[in-house]
C-alpha positions as CSV (number, residue, x, y, z in Angstrom):
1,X,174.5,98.1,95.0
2,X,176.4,99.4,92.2
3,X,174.1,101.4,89.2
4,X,173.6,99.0,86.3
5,X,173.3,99.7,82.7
6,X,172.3,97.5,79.7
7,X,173.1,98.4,76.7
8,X,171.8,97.3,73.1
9,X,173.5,96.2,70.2
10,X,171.5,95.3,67.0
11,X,173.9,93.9,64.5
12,X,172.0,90.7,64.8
13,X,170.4,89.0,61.9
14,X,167.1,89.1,60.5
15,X,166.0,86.3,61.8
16,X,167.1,86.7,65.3
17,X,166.8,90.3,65.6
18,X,163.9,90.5,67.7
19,X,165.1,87.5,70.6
20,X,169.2,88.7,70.2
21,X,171.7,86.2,72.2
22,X,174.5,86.3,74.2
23,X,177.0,88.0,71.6
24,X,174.3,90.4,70.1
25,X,173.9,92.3,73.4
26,X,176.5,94.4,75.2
27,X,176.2,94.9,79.0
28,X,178.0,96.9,81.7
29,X,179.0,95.8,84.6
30,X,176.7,94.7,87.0
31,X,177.1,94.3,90.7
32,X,174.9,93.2,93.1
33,X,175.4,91.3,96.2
34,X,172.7,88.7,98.4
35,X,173.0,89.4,102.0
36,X,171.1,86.4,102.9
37,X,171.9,82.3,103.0
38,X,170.2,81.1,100.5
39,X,170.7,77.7,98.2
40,X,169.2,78.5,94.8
41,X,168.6,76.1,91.8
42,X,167.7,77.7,88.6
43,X,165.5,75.6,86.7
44,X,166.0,76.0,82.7
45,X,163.1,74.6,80.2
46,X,165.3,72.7,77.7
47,X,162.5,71.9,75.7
48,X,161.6,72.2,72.3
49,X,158.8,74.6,73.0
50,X,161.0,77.2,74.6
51,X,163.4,76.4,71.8
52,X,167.1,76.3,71.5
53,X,167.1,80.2,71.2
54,X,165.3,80.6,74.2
55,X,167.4,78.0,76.4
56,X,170.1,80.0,75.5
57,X,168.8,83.0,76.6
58,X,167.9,81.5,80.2
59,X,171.5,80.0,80.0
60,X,172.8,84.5,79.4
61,X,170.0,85.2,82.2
62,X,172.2,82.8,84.9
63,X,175.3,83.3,83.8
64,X,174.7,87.1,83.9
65,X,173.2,86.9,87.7
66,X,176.2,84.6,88.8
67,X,178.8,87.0,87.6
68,X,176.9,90.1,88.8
69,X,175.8,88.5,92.8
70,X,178.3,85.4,93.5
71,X,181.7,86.5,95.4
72,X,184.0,84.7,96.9
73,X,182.5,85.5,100.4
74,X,179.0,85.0,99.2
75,X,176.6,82.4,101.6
76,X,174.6,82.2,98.6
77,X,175.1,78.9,96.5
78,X,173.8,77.8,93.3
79,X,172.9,75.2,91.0
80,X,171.5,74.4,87.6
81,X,169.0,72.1,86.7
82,X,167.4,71.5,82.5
83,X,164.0,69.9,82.2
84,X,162.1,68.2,78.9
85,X,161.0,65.3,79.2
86,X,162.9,64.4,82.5
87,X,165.0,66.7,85.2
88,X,168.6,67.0,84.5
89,X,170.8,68.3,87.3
90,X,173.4,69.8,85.3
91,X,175.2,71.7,88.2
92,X,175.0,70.6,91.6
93,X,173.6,73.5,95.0
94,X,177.2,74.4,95.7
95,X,179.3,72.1,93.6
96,X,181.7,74.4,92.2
97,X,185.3,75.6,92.3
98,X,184.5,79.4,91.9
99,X,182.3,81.5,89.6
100,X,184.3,81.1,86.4
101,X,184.0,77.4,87.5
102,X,180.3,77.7,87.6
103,X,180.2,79.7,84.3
104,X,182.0,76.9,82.6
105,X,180.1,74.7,83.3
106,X,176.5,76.2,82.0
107,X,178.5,76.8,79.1
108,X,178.9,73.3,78.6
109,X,174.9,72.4,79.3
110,X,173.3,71.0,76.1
111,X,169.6,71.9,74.6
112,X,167.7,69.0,74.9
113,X,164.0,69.5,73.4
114,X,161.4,67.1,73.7
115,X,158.6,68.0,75.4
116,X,157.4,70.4,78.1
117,X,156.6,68.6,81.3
118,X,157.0,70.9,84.0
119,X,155.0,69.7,86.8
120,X,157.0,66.6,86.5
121,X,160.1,68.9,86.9
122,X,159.1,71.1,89.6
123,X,158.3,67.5,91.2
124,X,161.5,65.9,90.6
125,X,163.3,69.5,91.8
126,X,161.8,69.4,95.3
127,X,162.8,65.3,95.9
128,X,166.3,65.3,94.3
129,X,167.1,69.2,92.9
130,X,169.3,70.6,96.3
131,X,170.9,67.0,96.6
132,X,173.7,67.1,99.4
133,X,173.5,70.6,99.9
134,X,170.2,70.1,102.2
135,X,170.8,70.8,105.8
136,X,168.0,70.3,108.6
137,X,167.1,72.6,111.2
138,X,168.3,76.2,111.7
139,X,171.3,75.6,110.2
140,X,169.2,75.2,106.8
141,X,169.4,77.9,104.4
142,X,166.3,79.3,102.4
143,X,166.2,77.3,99.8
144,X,164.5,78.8,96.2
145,X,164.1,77.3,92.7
146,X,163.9,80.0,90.2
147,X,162.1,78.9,87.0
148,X,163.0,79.7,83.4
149,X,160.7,79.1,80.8
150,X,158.9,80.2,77.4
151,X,156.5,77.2,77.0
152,X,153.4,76.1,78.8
153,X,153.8,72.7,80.4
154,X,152.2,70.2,78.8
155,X,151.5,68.1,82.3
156,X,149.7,69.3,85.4
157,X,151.6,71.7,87.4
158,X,149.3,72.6,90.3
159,X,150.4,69.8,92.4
160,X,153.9,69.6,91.9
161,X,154.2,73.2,92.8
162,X,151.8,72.2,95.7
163,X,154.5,69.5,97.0
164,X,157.4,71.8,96.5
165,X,156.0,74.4,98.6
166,X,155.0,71.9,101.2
167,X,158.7,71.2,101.4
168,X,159.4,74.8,102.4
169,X,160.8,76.0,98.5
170,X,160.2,79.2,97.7
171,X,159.3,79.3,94.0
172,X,160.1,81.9,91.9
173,X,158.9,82.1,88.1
174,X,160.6,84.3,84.9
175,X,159.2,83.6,81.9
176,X,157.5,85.6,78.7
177,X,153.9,87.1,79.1
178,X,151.9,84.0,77.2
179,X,153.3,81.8,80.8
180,X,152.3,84.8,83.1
181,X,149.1,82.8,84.4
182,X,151.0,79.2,84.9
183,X,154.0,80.8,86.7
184,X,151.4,82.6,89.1
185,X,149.3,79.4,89.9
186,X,152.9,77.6,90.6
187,X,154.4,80.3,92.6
188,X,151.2,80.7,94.1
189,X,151.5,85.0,93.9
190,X,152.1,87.5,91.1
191,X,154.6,88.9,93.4
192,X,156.6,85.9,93.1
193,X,156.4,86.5,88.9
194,X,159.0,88.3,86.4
195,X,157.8,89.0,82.8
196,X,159.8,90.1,79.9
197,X,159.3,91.5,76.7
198,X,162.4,91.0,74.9
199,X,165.7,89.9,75.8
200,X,167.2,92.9,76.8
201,X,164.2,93.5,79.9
202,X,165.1,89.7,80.8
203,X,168.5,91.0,81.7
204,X,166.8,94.2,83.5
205,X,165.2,91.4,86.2
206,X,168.3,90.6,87.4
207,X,168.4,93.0,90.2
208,X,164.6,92.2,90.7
209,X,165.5,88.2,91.0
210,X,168.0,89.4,93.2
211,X,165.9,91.6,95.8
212,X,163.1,88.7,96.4
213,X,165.6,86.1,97.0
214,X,166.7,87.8,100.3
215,X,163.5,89.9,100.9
216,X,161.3,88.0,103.7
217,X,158.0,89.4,105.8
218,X,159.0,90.1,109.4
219,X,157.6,87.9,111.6
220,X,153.9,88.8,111.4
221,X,152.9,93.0,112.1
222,X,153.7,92.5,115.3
223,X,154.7,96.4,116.2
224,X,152.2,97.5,113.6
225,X,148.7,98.9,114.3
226,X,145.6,97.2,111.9
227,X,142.4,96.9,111.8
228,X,141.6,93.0,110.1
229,X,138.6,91.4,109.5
230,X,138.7,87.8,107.8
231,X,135.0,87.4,105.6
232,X,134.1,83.4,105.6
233,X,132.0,82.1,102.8
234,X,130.0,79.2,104.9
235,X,126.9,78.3,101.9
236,X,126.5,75.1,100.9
237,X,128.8,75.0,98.0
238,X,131.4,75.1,100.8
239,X,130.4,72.5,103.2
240,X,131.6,72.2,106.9
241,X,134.4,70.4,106.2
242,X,136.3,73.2,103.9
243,X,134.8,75.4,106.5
244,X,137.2,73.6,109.6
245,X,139.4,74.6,106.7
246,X,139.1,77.4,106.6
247,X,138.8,77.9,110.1
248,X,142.3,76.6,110.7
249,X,143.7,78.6,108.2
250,X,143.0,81.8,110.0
251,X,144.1,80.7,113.2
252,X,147.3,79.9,111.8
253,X,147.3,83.5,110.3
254,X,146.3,85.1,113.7
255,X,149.3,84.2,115.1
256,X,151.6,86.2,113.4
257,X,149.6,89.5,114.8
258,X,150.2,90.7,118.2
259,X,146.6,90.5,119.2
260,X,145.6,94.0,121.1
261,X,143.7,96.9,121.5
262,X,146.9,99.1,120.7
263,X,148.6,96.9,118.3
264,X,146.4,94.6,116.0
265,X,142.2,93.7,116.4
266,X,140.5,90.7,114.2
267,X,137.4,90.4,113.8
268,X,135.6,87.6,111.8
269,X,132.0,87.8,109.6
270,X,130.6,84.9,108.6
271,X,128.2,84.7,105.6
272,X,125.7,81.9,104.3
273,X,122.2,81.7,104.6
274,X,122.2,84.8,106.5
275,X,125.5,87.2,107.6
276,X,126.9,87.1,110.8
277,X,129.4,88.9,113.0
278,X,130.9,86.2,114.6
279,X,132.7,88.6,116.3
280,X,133.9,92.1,116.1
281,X,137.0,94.3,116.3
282,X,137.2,95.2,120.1
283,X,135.7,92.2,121.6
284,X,138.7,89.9,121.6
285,X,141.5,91.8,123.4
286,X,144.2,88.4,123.4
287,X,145.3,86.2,121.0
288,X,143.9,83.3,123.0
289,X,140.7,84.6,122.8
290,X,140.8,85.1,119.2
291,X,141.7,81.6,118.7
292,X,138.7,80.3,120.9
293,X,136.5,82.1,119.0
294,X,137.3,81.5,115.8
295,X,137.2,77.6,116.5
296,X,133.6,78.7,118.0
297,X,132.9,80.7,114.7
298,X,129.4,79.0,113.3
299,X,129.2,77.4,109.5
300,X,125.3,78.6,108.2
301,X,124.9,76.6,105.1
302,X,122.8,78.1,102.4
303,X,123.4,80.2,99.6
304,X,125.6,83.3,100.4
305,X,126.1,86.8,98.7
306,X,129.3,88.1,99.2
307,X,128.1,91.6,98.5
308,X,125.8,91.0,101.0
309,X,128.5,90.2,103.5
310,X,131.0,93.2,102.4
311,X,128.5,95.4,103.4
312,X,127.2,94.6,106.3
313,X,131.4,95.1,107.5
314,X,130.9,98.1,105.7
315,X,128.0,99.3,108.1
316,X,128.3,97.3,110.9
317,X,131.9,96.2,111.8
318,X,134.4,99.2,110.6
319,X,132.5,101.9,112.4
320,X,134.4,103.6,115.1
321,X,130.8,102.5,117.3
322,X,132.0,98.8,116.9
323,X,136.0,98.9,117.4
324,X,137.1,100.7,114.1
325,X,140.2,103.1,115.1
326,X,140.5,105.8,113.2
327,X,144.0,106.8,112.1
328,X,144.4,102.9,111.6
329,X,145.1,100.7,108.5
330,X,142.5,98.5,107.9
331,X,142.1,95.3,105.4
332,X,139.0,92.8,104.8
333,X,140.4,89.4,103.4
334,X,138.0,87.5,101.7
335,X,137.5,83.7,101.7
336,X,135.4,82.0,99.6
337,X,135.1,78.9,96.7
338,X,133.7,81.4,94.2
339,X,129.7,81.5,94.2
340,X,127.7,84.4,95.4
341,X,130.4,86.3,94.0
342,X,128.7,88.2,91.1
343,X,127.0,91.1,93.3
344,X,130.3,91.6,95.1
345,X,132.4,93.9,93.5
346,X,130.8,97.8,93.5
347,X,130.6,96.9,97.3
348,X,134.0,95.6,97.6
349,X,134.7,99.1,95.8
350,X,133.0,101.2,98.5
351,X,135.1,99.6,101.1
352,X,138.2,100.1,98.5
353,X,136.6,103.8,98.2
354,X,136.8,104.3,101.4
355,X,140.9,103.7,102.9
356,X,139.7,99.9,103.5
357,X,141.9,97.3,101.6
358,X,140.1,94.1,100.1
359,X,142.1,90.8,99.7
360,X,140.4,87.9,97.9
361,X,141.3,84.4,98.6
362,X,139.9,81.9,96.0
363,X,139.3,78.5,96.0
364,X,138.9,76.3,93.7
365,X,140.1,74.9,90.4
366,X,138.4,78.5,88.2
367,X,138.2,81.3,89.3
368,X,134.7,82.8,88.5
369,X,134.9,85.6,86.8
370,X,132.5,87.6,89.6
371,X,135.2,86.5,91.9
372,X,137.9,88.4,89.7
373,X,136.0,91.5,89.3
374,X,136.0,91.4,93.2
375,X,139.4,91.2,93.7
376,X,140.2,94.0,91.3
377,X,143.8,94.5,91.0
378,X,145.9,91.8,90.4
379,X,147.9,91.9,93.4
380,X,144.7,91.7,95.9
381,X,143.8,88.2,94.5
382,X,145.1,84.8,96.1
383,X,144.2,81.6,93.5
384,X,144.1,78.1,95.8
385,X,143.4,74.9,94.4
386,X,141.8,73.4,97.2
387,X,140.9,74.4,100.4
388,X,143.8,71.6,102.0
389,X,146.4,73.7,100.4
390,X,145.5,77.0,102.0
391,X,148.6,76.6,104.4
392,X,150.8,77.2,101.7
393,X,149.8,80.3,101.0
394,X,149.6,82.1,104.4
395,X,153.0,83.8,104.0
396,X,151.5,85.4,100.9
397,X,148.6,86.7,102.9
398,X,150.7,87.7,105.3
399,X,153.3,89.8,103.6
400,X,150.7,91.2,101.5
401,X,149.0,92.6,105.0
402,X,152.2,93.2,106.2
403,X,153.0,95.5,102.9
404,X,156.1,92.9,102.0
405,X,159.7,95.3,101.6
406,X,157.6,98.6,101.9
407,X,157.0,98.0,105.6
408,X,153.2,99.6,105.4
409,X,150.6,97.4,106.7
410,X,148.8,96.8,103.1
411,X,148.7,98.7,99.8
412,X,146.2,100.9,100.8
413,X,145.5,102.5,104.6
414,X,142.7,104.2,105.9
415,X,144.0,107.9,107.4
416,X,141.6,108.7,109.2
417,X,139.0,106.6,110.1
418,X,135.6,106.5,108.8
419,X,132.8,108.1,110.9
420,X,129.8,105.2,111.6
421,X,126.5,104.8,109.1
């Protein structure tokens, strides 16, 4: 990858000083290249809350990451796609001559306004956005619809991004910092999320854009040692039938690890009217016994504490007496709907506080505010609508145990062990 440089130039006037367009900003070449097949539709926000200023900035923003990643041996294709009121395909996946071709052509795109309906878009992107270029199979490229906008949609968007995903899109958001929460609940992480300041940092996420559209988690950890215990919240407010949820869910996850006493141990904690090891770290030595007993885990009813439930894995699960390796990563990742939350977080500390990483799936509509202050950093927080659509957002967990591009297990690993209470 070639070194890239933007450069400003403020001769703009007063009034557009602060947002400058494509002639009031100079920029070096910038070369980049995507090693990966990929078909990628860049959706643009044409509508009059982004503004005609900001459309054409999204408009600089593509052009500028055509010319700087498209060659003419590139398996990557693109197309373009403008959204009010109604989705425009402007630009065909693939349907162009070359890149000057392609540049042409989003020259010619108009501005549109109207309103901001974005879920409607995202919907309308997933049935008809890649057109001909969709193959079946193996032979089918990843497919990825990177989202452009400055304006909150004025429609529901947690469903349509839930159907995209279900179609195997990845969605990618870039957008200013007052749509920061809306592109995470449709992209479904903050990893998945660019933010700009100002016209010249949207330029800088070129190269960022570029390096998540061909970065992908291995396989699960599969040559990777780690410690995991999955936390169920079981109360009442869950009910058995989120629980088989639930339940599934981690199943699915638990085969992407290489189930072992060398390689990866799961254990599961269960929490309700009472908490319960359902079962620990070195007691399920195969993969097929994990998955028996995790179908066999019981739902308790009640009302749970989660800080409860934290730490009782504190004392009782990772401890070198009960399975805990030293030397090994270890993670706790959190399921619940929300309630019991509040006492959770200095204990969700101690395990943080101690080389153990916390992840915290949510569920629901809102996120509680006890269940943020659990979670603690942003990027150890999962937000799921509903407890059907935790399947979309396993590769999320998955990376983020995996340690996504870094190749660590998780953000934080445990050295060397901690000695038993």
């Amino acid at each position: 990858m070639e070194a890239h440089v933007f450069q400003k130039d403020w001769t703009a006037t007063s009034a557009s000083a602060h947002w400058p367009l494509e002639g009031r900003l100079t920029v070096v070449a910038l070369k980049l290249s995507l090693e990966c097949r990929v078909d990628l539709l860049f959706l643009l926000d044409s509508s009059a809350g982004t503004t005609l200023d900001g459309f054409l900035r999204a408009k600089v923003f593509v052009k500028r990451f055509v010319q700087a990643v498209l060659s003419k041996d590139s398996r990557a294709r693109v197309g373009v796609a403008t959204y009010s009121r109604e989705l425009l395909v402007a630009v065909p996946v693939g349907e162009y001559q070359d890149v000057p071709d392609l540049v042409r052509s989003l020259d010619g795109i108009p501005f549109r306004g109207g309103p901001t309906l974005t879920g409607s878009a995202l919907r309308q992107a997933a049935e008809r956005g890649f057109g001909s270029a969709t193959r079946t199979g193996q032979d089918r490229p990843r497919r990825v619809v990177v989202l452009l906008t400055e304006s909150r949609s004025e429609d529901e968007v947690a469903g349509p991004a839930r159907h995209a995903r279900a179609r195997e899109l990845l969605l990618l958001g870039v957008g200013s910092e007052a749509v920061r929460a809306e592109l995470e609940e449709i992209t479904g992480s903050p990893k998945h999320v660019m933010v700009y300041s100002d016209p010249q940092d949207l330029l800088n996420q070129i190269p960022e854009l570029q390096g998540k559209l061909c970065s992908r988690q291995r396989p699960g950890c599969r040559t990777q040692a780690l410690d995991l215990v999955f936390m169920l919240d079981t109360s009442a407010s869950v009910g058995p039938e989120n629980f088989a949820q639930m339940q599934s869910f981690v199943r699915s996850c638990a085969l992407q690890f290489e189930v072992n006493p060398d390689v990866t141990q799961v254990g599961l904690v269960v929490y309700g009217s009472q908490v319960q090891t359902a079962f620990g770290l070195d007691t399920k030595p195969t993969r097929a016994a994990l998955l028996r007993a995790i179908s066999q885990a019981p739902y308790l009813g009640g009302v749970g504490s989660a800080g409860t439930a934290l730490l009782h894995i504190y004392d009782k699960v990772m401890t070198v007496q009960r399975g805990a390796r030293p030397g090994v990563p270890k993670a706790v990742v959190v399921l619940t709907g929300g309630r019991g939350a509040e006492d959770a977080a200095v204990p969700a500390q101690k395990l943080r506080n101690n080389g153990i990483s916390v992840l915290v799936v949510g569920v629901g509509p809102v996120l509680s505010e006890g269940l943020r202050r659990l979670a603690g950093p942003r990027d150890s927080l999962i937000h799921v609508a509903a407890y059907a659509d935790l399947r979309y957002h396993q590769d999320v967990l998955i990376e983020w145990l995996c340690g996504g591009e870094s190749g660590n297990p998780h953000p934080q690993g445990c050295p060397h062990g901690r000695p038993s209470a």
